[in-house]
LOPADO-759512 format. One line per field, with one value per residue: residue in one letter; x, y, z of N, C-alpha, C, O in turn; residue number from 1. Coordinates in steps of 0.001 Angstrom, whole numbers, plus 500000, padded with zeros to 6 digits. Layout:
BEGIN
rest = c(A_...)
n.c1 = c(X_...)
n.c2 = c(Y_...)
n.c3 = c(Z_...)
ca.c1 = c(X_...)
ca.c2 = c(Y_...)
ca.c3 = c(Z_...)
c.c1 = c(X_...)
c.c2 = c(Y_...)
c.c3 = c(Z_...)
o.c1 = c(X_...)
o.c2 = c(Y_...)
o.c3 = c(Z_...)
nr = c(NUM_...)
***
This chain:
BEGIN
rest = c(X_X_X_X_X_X_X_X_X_X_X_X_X_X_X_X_X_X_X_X_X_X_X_X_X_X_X_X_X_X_X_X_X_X_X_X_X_X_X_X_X_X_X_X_X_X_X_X_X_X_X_X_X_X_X_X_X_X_X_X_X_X_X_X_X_X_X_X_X_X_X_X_X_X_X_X_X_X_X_X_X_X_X_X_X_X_X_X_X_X_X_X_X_X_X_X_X_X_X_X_X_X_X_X_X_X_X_X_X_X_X_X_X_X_X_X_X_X_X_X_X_X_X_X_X_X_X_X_X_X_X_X_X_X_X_X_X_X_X_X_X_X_X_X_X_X_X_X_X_X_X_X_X_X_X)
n.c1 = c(064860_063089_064368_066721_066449_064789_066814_069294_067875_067665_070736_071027_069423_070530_073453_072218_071103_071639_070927_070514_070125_067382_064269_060900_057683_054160_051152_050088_051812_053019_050715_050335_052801_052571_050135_051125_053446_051766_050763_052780_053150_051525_051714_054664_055139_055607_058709_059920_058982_059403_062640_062911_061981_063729_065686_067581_067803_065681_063232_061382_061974_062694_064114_063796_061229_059487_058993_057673_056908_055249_054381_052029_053082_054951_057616_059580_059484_060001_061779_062003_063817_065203_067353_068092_066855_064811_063663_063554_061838_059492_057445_057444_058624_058360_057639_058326_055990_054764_053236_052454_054335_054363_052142_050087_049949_049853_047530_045772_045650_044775_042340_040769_041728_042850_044764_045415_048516_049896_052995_055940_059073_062792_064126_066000_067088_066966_068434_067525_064463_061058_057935_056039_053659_051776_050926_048651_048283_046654_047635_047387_046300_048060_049765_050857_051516_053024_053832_055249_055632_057590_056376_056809_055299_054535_055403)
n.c2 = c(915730_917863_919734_919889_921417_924285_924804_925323_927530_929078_929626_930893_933025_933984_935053_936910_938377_942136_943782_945416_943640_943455_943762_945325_944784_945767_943848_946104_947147_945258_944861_947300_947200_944982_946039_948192_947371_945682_948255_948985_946747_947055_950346_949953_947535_943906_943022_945566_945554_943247_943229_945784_944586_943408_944251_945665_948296_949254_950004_948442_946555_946058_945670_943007_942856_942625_942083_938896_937313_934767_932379_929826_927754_927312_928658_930933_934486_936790_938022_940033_939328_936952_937327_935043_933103_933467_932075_929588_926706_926357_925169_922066_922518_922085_923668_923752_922688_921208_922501_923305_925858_927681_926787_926795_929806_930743_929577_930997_933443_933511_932022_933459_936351_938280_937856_936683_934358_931907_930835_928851_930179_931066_933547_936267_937957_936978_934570_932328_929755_930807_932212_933089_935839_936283_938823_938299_938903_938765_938890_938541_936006_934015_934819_935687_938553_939145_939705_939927_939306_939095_937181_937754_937392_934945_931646)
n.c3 = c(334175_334039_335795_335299_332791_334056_335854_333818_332626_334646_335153_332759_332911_335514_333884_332159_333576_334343_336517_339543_342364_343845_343271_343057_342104_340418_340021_338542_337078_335425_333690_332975_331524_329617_327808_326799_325481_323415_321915_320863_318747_317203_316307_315821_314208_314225_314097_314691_316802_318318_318525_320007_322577_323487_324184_326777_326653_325406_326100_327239_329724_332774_335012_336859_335459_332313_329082_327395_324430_322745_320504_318837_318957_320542_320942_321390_320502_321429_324125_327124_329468_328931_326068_324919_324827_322648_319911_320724_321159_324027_324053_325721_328187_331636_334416_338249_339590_337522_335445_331695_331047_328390_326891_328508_328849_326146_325795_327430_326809_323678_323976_326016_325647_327184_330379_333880_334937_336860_337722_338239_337925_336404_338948_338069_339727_342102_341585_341877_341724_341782_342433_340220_338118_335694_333273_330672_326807_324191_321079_318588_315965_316142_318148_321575_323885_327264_330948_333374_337242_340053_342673_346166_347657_347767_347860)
ca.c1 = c(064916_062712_065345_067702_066173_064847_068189_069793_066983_068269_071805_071218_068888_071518_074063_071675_070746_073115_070347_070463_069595_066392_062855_059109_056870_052917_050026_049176_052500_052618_049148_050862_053753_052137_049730_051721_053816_050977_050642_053760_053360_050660_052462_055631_055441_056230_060178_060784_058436_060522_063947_063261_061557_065271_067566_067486_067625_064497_062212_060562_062828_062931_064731_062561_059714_059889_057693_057991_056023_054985_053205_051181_053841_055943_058736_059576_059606_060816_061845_063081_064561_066457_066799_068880_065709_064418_063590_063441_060530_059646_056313_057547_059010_057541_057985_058398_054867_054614_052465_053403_053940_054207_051322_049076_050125_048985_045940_044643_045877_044025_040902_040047_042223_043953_044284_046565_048690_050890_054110_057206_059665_063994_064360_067072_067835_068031_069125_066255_063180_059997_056507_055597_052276_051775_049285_048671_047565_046305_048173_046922_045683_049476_051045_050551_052587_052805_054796_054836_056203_057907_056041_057767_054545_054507_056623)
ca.c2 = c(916529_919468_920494_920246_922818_925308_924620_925965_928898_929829_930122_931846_934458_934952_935556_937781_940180_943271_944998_945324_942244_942846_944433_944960_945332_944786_943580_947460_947597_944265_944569_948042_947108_944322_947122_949751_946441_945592_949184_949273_946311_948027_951236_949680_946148_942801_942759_945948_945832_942270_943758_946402_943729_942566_945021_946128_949848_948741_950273_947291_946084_947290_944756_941558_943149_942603_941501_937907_937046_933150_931490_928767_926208_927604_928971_932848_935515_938099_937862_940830_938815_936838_936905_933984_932230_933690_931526_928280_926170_925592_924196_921218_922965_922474_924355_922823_921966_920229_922950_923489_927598_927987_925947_927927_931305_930697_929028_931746_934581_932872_931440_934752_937079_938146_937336_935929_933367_932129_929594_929170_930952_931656_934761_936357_938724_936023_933024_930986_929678_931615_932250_934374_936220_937462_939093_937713_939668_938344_939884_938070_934336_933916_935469_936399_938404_938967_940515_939314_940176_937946_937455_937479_936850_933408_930284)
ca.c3 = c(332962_334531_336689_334156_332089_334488_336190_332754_332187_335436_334512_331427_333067_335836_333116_331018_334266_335072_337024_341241_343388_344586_342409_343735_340895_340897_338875_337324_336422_334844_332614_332018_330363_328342_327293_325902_324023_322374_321303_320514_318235_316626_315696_314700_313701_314905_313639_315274_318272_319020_318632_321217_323958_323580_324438_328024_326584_323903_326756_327933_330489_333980_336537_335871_334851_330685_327966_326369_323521_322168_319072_319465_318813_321836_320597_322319_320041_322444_325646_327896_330272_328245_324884_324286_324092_321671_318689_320955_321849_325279_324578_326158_329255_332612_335877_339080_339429_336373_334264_330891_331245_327501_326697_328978_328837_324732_325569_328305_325686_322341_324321_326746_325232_328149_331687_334569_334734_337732_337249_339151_337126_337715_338665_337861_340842_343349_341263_342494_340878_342527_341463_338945_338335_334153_332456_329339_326217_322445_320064_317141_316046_316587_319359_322515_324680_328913_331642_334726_338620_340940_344090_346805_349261_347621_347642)
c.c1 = c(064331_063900_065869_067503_065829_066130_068947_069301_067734_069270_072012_070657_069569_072886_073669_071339_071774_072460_071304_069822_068123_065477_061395_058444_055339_052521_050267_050196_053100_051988_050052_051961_053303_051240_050618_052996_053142_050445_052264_053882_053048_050776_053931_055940_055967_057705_060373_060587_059439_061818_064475_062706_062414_065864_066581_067504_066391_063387_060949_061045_062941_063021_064341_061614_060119_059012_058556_056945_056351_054404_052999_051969_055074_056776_058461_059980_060309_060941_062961_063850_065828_066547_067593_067374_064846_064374_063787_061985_060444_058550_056437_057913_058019_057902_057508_057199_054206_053452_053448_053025_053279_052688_049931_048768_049615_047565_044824_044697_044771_042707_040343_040835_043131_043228_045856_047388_049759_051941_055039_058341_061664_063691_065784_067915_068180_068490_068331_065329_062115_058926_056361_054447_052521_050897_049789_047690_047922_046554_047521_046288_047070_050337_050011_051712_052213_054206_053974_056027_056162_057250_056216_056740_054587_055476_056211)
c.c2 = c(917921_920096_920696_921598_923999_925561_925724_927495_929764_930386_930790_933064_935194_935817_936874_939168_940862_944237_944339_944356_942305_944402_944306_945437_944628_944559_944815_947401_946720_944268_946018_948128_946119_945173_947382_948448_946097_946829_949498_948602_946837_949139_950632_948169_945133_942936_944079_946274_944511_942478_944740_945571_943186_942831_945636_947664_950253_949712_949625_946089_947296_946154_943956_941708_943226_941791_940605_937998_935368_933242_930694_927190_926202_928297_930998_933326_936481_937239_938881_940606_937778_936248_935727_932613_932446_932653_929574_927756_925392_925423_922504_921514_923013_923009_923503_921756_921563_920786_923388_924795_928016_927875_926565_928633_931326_930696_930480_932836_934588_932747_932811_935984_938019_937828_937212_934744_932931_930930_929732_929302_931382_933215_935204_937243_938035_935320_932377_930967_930041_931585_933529_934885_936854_937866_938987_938539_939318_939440_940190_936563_933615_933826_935906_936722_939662_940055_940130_939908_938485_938037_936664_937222_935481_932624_929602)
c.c3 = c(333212_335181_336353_333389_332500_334983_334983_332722_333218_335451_333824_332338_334277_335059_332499_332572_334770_336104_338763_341274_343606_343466_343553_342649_341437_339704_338176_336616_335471_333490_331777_330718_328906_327431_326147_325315_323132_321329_320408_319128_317131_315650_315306_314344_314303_314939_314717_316742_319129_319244_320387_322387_324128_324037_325845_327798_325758_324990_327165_328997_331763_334954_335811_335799_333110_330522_327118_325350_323024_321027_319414_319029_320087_321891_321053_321138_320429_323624_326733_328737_329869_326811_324050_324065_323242_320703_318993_321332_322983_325308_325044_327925_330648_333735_336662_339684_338593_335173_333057_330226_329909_326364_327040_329013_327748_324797_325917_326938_324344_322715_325067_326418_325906_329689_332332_335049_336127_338117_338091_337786_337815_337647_339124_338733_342096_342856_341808_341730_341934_341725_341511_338350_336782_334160_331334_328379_324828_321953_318688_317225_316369_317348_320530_323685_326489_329516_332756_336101_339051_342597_344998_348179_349039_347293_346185)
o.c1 = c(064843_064206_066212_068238_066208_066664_069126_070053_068296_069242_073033_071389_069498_073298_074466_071366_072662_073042_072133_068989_067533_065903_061070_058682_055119_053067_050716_049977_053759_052483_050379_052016_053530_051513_050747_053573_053602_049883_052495_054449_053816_050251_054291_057106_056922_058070_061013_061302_060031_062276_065362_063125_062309_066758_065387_067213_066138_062523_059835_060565_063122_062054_064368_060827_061073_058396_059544_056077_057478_053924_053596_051556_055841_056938_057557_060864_061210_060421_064134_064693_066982_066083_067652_067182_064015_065508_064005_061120_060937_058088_055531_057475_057087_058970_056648_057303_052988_052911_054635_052140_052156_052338_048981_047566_048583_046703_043828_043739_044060_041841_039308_040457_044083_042076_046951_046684_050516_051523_055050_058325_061965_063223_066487_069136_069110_069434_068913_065123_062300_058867_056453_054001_053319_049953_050890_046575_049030_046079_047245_045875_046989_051347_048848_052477_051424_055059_052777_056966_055523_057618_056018_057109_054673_056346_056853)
o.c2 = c(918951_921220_921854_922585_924960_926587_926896_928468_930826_931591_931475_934040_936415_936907_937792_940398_940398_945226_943469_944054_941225_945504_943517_946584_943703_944826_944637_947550_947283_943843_946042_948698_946323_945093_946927_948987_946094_946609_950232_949236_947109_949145_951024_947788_945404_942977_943752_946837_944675_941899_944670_946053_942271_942135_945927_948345_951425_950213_950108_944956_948512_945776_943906_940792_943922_941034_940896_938857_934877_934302_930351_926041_925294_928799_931832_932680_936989_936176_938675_941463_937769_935186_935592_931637_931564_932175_928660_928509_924280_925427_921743_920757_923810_922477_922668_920592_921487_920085_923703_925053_928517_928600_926793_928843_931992_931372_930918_932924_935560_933243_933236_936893_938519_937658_937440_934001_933860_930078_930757_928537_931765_933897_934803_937345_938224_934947_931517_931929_929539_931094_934513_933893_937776_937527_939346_938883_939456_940562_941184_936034_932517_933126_936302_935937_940595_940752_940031_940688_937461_938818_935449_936959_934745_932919_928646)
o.c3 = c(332774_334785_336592_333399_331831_334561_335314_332773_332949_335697_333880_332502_334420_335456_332309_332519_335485_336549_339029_340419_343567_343117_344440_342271_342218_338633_337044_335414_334597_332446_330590_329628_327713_326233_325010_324370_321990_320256_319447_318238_316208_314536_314196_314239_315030_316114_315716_317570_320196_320229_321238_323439_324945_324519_325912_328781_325479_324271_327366_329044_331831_335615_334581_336037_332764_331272_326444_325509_322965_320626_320435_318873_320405_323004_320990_320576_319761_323966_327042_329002_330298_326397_322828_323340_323024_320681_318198_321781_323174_326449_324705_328792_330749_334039_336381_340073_338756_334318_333137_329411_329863_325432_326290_329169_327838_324235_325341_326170_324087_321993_324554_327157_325308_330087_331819_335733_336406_338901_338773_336821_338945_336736_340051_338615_342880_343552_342469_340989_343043_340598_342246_337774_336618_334873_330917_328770_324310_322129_318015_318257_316920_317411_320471_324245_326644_328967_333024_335949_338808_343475_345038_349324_350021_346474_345748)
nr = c(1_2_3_4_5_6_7_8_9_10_11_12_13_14_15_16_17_18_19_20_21_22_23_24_25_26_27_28_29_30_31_32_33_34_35_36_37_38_39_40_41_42_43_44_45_46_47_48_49_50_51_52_53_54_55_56_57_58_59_60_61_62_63_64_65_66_67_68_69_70_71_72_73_74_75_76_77_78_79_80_81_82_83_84_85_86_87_88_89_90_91_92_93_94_95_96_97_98_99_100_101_102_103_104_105_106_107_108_109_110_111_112_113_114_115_116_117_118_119_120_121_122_123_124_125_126_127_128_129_130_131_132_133_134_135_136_137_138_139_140_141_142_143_144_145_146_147_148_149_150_151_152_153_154_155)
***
């Protein structure tokens, strides 16, 4: 059933990317983007700060670097990578090593308010599942939302 569903995620998020094959992004630029989303939220509101973490022209999208956002029941709010998940809940969802991303990424967000988190994740420029490095940042008692880099030193 895991495989099944990242299996799927994968599909969708090769469908959903039109960028070039191959990205290098780091940590700064990571924490940065979740940053300046949370400012973003800030100055213009949940409804329309989620709209633009949607659209690949929204200005929070750059290869597979993009800002998701959660609630503490799982379910994605945003997601720059792909927003067909939007409005589902993958607090049940586990990655290949059997953590449950959604689950955690909340917790660290809510309990330390931000931080890093590191999951195996598809990514969508090779079509493979890889590990994935976020930074996680409390929005509210609600939400919390991340941006993360695929790293490519680790298996």
């Amino acid at each position: 059933m895991r495989r099944t569903l990242l299996a799927g995620l994968l599909g969708a998020c090769m469908c959903a990317a039109a960028a070039p094959a191959t990205f290098a992004h780091s940590a700064e630029e990571a924490q940065a983007l979740t940053e300046r989303a949370a400012d973003y939220i800030r100055d213009h509101g949940r409804q329309q700060a989620f709209a633009a973490f949607n659209r690949p022209d929204g200005g929070f999208v750059d290869g597979d670097l993009y800002v998701f956002c959660i609630d503490g029941n799982g379910v994605e709010l945003a997601n720059g990578g792909n927003p067909k998940l939007v409005g589902k809940d993958l607090s049940k969802l586990r990655d290949a090593e059997g953590h449950l991303t959604s689950v955690d990424i909340y917790h660290i967000g809510q309990t330390a308010g931000h931080g890093w988190y590191e999951y195996l994740w598809p990514n969508p420029a090779k079509g493979r599942i890889e590990r994935k490095a976020a930074y996680i940042l409390r929005i509210d008692d609600k939400t919390v939302c991340a941006s993360g880099f695929f790293r490519p030193d680790q298996p």
